[in-house]
N, C-alpha and C positions, 0 to 999 in steps of 0.2 A: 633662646639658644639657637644659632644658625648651627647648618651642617654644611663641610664642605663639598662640593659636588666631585666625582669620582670620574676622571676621565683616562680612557685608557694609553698603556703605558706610550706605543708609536702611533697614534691617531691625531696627526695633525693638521690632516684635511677636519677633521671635524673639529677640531678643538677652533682653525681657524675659520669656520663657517660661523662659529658663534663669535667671533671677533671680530668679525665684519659686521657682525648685526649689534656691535656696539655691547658683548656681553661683556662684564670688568673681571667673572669669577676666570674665563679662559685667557684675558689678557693674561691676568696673574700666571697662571699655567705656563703661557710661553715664556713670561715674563720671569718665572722658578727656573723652567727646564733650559731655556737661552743665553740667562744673560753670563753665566760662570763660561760657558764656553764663547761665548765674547769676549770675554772680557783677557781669558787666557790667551787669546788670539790676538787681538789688536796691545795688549801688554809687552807683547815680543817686538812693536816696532817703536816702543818710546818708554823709559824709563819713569813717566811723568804718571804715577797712577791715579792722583786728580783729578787729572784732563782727560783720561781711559775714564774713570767712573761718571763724571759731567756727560761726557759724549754720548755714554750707552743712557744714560738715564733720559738725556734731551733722544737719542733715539729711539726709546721704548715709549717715552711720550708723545712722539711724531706718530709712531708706527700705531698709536691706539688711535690718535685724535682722524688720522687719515687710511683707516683701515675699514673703513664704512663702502662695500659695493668691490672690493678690491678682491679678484680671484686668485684660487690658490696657487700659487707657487708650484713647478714638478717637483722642487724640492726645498722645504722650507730651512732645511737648514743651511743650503749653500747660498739659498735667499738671503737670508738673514747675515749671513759673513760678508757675502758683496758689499750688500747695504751700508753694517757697519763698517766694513773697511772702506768704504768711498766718503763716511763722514769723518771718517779718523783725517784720515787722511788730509779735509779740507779744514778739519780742527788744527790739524800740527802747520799749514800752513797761515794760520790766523795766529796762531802766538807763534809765528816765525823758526818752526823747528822744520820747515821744509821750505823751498823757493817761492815763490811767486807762480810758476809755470810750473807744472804739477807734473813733474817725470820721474816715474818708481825709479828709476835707474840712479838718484841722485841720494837717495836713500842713505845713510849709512850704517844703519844697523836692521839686523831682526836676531833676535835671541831665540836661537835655538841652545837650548838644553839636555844632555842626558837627564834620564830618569829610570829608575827601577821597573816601570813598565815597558821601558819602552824594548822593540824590538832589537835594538843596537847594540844591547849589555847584556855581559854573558857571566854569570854567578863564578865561572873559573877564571876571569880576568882578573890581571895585577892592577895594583894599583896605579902603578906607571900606565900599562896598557890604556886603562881607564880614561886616565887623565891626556894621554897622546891622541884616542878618539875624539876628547871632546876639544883639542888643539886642532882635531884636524877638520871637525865637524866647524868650529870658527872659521877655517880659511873658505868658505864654498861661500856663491856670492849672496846676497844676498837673497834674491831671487830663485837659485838650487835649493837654500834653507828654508827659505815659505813653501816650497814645491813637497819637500822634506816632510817637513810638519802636519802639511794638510793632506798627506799621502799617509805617514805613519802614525803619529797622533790622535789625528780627528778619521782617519778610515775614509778620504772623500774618493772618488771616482776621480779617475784621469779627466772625465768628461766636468765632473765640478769642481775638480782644483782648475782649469781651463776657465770655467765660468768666474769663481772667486776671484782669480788673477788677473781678469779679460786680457784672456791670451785669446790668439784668433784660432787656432785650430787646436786641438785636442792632443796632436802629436807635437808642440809645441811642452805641453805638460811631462808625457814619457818623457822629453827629451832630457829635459831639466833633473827630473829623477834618476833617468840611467845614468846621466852623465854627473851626476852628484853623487851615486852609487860608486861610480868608474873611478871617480878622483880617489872614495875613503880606499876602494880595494888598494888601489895604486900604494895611495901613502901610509897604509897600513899594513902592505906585504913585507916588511921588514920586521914588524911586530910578529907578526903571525908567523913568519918560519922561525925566528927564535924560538917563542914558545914551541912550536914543533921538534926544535932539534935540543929543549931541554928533556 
């Protein structure tokens, strides 16, 4: 009868000390705790969820066979989103869902979603309101809604949504955010003084 080994809950300097040393019980561990937030992540730029699960799995296979001697990340989670987004990325260009010449800008989609957690929905909104956010949360470019997501969603730092995105400065990321902020206020001040002068 094996036991499973007990590692603690944000310790991923040490979970990944033992996966450089080629341990399988800590691969598994990042392996658990990584790849659902992957996998939500690189989902919102392609509909294709075969080609999202082949990618993560050839990349958690990479990431164990060449994680031998490989120091730790400052931050393994923004680590790990780079990663997998620069292999998405060359995956969608091999079954031809992106060009040849590899420029985010050419993109056409990322899914962004309301959800019940999220910070943007409020228990007293109509259902129009609702549905006029998430119309309006579609019009913002692509790039505002990745900036979005890995700001609201996943809690990352101005300084690792800049890393994930390889933007070159940091205030490139605020920028994205305020100015994707600016647009919903904008296009949803109509909504919002209605409801106030009901």
């Amino acid at each position: 009868m094996t036991t499973s080994t007990h590692y603690p809950q944000h310790d991923d300097q040490y979970l990944w000390a033992l996966l450089s040393k080629g341990d399988r019980e800590a691969f598994g561990e990042v392996y658990r705790r990584y790849f659902p937030l992957l996998f939500r992540y690189c989902i919102r730029f392609t509909v294709d969820r075969g080609l999202v699960t082949d990618m993560l799995q050839d990349f958690f296979s990479q990431l164990y066979q060449k994680s031998a001697g490989l120091s730790f990340p400052e931050n393994l989670k923004s680590y790990l989103m780079v990663s997998a987004r620069r292999k998405l990325f060359r995956y969608l260009q091999k079954s031809a869902q992106l060009p040849a010449s590899l420029d985010e800008s050419t993109f056409s989609a990322f899914a962004l979603e309301l959800s019940p957690e999220s910070i943007l929905i409020n228990r007293q909104h109509t259902e129009h309101t609702t549905r006029r956010l998430q119309q309006t949360l579609n019009s913002l470019t692509l790039r505002q809604k990745e900036a979005i997501y890995l700001r609201f969603y996943e809690n990352l730092t101005y300084e690792e949504i800049a890393g994930v995105m390889v933007l070159k400065e940091v205030k490139y990321a605020r920028t994205l955010i305020y100015r994707a902020i600016a647009e919903l206020k904008e296009l949803l001040a109509p909504e919002v003084s209605a409801l106030m002068l009901r």
